[in-house]
N, C-alpha and C positions, 0 to 999 in steps of 0.2 A: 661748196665745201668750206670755203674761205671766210661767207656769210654766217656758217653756221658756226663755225669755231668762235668769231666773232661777236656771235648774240649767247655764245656759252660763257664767254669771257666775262662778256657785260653782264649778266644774268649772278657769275657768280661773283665778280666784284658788288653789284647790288646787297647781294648776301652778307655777303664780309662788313660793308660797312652797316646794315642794318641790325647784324649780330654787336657789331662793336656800339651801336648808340644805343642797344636794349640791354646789354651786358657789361657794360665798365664797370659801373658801380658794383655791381656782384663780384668781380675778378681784381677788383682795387682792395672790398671787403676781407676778399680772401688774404691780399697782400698786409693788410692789416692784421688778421689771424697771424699768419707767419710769422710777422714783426714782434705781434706783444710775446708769443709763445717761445720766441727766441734771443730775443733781444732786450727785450722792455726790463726785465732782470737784472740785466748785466750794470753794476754801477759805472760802467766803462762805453757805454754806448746809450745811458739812458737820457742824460741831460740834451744832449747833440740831436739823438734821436728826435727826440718830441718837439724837442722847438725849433730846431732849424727845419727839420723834414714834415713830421705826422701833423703839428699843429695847424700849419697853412696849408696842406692837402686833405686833410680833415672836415676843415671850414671849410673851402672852395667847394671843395665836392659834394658835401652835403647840401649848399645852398643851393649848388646849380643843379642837383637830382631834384630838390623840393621844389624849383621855378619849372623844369621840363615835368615832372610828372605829378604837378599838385595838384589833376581833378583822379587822381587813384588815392588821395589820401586816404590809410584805415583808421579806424577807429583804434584811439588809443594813442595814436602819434602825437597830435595835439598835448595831451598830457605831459608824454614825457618831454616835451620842448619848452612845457612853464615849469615844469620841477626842475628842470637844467637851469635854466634862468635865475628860478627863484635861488638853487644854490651858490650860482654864481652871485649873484645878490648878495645872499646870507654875508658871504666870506668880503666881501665890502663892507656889508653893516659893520662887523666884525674888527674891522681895522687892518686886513691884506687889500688895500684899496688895488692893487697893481698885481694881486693875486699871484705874488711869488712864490707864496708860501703854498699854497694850493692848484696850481696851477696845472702838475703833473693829475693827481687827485681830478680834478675837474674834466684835463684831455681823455682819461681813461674813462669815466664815467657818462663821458660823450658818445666815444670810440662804441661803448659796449652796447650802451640803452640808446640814443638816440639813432646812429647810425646802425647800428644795431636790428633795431627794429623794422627800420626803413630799408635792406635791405630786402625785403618782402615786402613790406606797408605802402611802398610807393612803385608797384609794380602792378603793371595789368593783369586783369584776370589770366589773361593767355599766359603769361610769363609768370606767374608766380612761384608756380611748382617747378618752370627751371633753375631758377633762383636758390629756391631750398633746395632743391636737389644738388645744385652745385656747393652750393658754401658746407651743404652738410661731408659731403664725398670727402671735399677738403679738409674740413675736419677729423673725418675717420682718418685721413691718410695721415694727416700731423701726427695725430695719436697713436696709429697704428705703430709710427715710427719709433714715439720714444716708450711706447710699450716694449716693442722687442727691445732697444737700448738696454730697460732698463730690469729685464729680466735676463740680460745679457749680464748685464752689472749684477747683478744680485747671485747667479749661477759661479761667475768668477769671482764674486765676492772680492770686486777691485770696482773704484770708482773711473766711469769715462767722463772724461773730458772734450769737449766740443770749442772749435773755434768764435763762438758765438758768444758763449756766455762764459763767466771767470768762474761760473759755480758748477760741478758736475753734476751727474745721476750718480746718486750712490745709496748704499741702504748705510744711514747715519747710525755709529756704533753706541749711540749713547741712549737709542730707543727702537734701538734694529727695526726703524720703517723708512721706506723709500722715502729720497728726498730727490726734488728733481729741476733744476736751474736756479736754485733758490726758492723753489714753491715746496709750502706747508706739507707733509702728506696728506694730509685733510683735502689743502687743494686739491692733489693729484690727484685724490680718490673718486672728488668731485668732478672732476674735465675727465677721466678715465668712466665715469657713470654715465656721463651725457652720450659719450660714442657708443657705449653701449647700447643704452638705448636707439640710438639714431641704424644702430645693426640691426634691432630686433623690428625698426620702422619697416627699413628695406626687407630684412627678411618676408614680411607683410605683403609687400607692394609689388614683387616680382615674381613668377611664376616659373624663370630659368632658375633650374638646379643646380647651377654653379654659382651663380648668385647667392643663392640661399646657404649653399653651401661654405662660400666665403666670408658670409656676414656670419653665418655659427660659428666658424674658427674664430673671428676677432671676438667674436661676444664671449667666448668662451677664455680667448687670450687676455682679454681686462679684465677680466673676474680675479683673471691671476695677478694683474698688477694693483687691482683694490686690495686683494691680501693682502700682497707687501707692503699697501701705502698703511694699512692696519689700522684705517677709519671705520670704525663702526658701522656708525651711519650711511654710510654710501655701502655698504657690501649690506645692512637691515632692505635700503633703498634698490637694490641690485635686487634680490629676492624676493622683495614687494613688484618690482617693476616685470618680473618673471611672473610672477599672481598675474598681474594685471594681464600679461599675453596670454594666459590661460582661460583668464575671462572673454576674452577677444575669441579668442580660438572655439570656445565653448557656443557661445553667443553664435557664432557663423555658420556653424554647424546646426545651430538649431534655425536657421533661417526665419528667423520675423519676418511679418509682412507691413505691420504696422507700429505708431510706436508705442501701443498699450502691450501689447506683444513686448516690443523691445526689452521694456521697463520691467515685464515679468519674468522676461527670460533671464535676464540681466542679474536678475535677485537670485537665480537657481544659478549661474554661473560662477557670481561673488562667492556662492557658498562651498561650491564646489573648488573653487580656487582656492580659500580661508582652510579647506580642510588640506590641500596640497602644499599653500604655505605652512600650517601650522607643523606637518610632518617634517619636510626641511628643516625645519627651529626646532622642534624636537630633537631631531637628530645631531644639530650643530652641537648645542652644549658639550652634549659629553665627547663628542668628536674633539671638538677643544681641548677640555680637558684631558682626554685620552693623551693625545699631541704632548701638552705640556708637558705629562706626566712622564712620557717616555723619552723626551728630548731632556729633562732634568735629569732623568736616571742615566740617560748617556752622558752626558757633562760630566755627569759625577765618576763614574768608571774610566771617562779618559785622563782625570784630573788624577785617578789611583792608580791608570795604568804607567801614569808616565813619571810618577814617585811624590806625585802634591796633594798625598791622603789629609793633609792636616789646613791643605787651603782650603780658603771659604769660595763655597761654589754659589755665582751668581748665576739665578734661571734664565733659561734662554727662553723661556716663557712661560709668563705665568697663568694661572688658574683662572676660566672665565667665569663673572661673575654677571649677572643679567642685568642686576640692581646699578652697574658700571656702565651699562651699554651703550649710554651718550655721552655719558660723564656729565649730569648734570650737575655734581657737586663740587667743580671746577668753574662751571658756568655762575652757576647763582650768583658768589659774592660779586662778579663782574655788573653783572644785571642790577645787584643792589647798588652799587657803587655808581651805578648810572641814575638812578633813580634819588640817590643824596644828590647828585650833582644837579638834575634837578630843581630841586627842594630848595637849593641853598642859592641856584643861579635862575630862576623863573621866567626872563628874558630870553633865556633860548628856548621856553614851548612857542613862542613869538617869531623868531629869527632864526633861532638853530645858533651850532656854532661850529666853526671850520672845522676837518678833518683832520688838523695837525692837532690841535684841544681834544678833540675826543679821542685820540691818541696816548693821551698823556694822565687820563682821568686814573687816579691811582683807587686800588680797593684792597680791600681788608686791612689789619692794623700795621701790617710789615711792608705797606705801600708799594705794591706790585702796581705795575702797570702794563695794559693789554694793550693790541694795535689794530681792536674793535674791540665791540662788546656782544659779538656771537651772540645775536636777534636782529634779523633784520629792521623789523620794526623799530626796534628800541634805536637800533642804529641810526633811521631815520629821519626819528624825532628829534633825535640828538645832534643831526645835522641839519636840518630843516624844519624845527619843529612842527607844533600841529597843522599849520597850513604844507606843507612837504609832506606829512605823512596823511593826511588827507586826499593827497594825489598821487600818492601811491597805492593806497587801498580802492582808490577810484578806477586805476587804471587795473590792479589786479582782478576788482571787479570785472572790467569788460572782459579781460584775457578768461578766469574761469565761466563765466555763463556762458563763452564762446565752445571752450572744453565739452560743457554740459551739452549745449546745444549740436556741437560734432557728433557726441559720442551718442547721443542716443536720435539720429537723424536715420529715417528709415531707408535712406540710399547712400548711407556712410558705408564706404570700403574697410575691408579689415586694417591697411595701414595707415586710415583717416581716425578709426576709432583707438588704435593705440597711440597716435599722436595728442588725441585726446587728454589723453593721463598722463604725460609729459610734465606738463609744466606745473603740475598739482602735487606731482611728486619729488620733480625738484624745489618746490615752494617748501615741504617739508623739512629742507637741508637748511632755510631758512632759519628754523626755529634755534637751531644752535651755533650757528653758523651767519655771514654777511654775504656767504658767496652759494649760487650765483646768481648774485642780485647788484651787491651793492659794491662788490672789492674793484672793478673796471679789469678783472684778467679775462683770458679766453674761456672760461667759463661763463663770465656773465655775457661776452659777446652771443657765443651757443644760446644762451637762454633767450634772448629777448626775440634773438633769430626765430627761435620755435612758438616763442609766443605770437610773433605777427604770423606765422604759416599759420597756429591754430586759428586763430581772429579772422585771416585772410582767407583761408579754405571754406568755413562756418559763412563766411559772407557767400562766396563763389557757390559754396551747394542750396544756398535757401533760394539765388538768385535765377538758379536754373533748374529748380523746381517746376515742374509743369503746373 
């Protein structure tokens, strides 16, 4: 009896420490999520934070996962390690020789894409999908959190405050949308998209009814807090990415066998989807404007009921307009104004130039200045020029033919093919938008995370192909 307890002991300390040498980097990952999402914000814990703590645990860790696990490298990792480089470069050519100025900038952009990716990228086929599975979970759970927070906050129409950060959840009275530790609503619409997503993955991938069951609530509880954050794009993105389950759904049902099959079924699902989407969007409009119309006319009778007939009634919301929906006519002059800058400074399609300059690029005639230039692309170039946006489009390269190759793979599981369309969809937020790609929040960590699972799953199914 004594033998046995004995070889149970050792059996399961073998476990523990084998779990701990395949898993730290995944659960260090996580602690990094936590960090930027709570802390990274706060100007009271950010300077301390990065350089005493994150920046030499950052480094270490990452070099000593790249020395243990570097015959698992995926494709794509390579890339991002000369673009980190070259930007660190850049911002030397540049004249931050000791990168004070950029240095925060540069940790984040590390934090989100290199080790990022590598979170998955340098993991065995065995362990891959525990990997995503955990950083994603953790994810949702972050999220989950300041979801309810901050529909908590918006119910009581009072802002909470958190130990953590100097900045609350509050919905901001000067454009009534959610504002959240200091993150853009845009941000939050964006990191509240991802989890979504990442529910409708699981939804996918589980065949227990409480599961399923779980992950509809949260997918359905962010939808609410993309209203509030009152981003367009991420709630156009939300209902595109609901198409897309439809396609998946559609496709499964009709069981292909092959992938001439796939591809044709694939075309009758899009279309089926397009029409489902398109009825949604129909129906938004005037739902909108319905809203507007009736929340204006209440404004207006409580402003008469309580003796202030003769104030001027400011709408609590106004009229949607379609021709608005991204606002590209906030975006353009910024894009143009990069594009003089440019023109007039030719050396950074060469070199690029640091992120505190492109920062400060002022546009239009009343010299606004933006703190990007909302395109990822452009953002880029402008940081790294063409050789930087060359490897970026390189590596995107690998990330979507990997997409294409998952999703239309004749032994792709239904929550292998909606992870497919992930990262094609967030690449869309892209266009008007840096994040998440290029900002270093927990957005662009989420992203890169998804990009090596799609890369790294498209490798593991070709490989075990009969």
């Amino acid at each position: 009896m004594k033998l046995k307890n004995n070889q149970h002991m050792a059996t399961l300390k073998e476990n523990m420490v084998s779990s701990v040498q395949h898993n730290w980097y995944t659960w260090l990952y996580i602690c990094l999520l936590t960090i930027t999402l709570f802390f990274r914000i706060s100007p009271l814990h950010e300077p301390k934070v990065n350089i005493i703590y994150i920046l030499p645990m950052a480094c270490s860790a990452f070099v000593l996962a790249l020395y243990i696990n570097r015959q698992h490298l995926l494709r794509g990792q390579k890339v991002l390690i000369l673009l980190m480089i070259w930007l660190a470069f850049s911002c030397v050519l540049n004249g931050d020789i000791y990168l004070q100025q950029n240095r925060t900038f540069l940790l984040t952009m590390f934090i989100s894409m290199v080790m990022g990716y590598s979170v998955v990228g340098l993991c065995s086929s065995n362990n891959r999908n525990k990997a995503f599975h955990a950083v994603s979970i953790a994810y949702i759970i972050l999220i989950a959190i300041l979801s309810v927070l901050s529909i908590y906050s918006a119910l009581g129409d009072q802002p909470i405050f958190t130990p953590f950060s100097n900045q609350p959840i509050y919905i901001n009275p000067a454009d009534a949308r959610l504002a959240v530790f200091g993150y853009h609503s845009n941000e939050v619409g964006c990191f509240t998209l991802i989890a979504s997503y990442l529910c409708i993955y699981f939804f996918f991938k589980t065949n227990k009814l409480w599961i399923k069951l779980c992950n509809g609530i949260l997918a359905l509880m962010f939808i609410i807090v993309i209203m509030l954050t009152g981003s367009r794009t991420a709630l156009l993105l939300y209902v595109i990415g609901i198409g897309c389950a439809f396609i998946v759904m559609i496709l499964n049902r009709m069981n292909p066998k092959d992938q001439k099959a796939i591809i044709k079924k694939t075309i009758i699902a899009v279309l089926i989807a397009c029409v489902v989407v398109a009825m949604i969007a129909a129906l938004y409009t005037p739902a909108v404007n319905l809203f507007a119309s009736l929340t204006n006319k209440i404004a207006q009778n409580d402003d008469v009921a309580i003796g202030e007939a003769n104030a001027v009634t400011i709408p609590r919301a106004r009229s949607f307009q379609l021709k608005d929906f991204l606002s590209m006519g906030a975006r353009t002059p910024i894009w143009k104004a990069a594009f003089e800058y440019l023109q007039s400074n030719p050396k950074t399609l060469l070199i690029g130039v640091p992120e505190n300059v492109v920062s400060t690029i002022a546009y239009e005639a009343i010299y606004h200045t933006a703190p990007h230039m909302h395109n990822s692309m452009i953002q880029i170039l402008l940081l790294a020029g063409i050789p930087g946006l060359c490897m970026i489009l390189f590596f995107l390269f690998i990330v979507l033919r990997a997409s294409v190759r998952l999703f239309f793979a004749s032994r792709a599981a239904k929550h292998l093919r909606f992870l497919a369309f992930i990262p094609v969809l967030l690449l869309l937020n892209n266009f008007t938008e840096i994040f998440p790609m290029l900002s270093g929040d927990i957005m662009d960590m989420m992203f890169f995370v998804i990009c090596a699972a799609v890369v790294g799953f498209e490798h593991d199914l070709k490989a075990n192909q009969p």
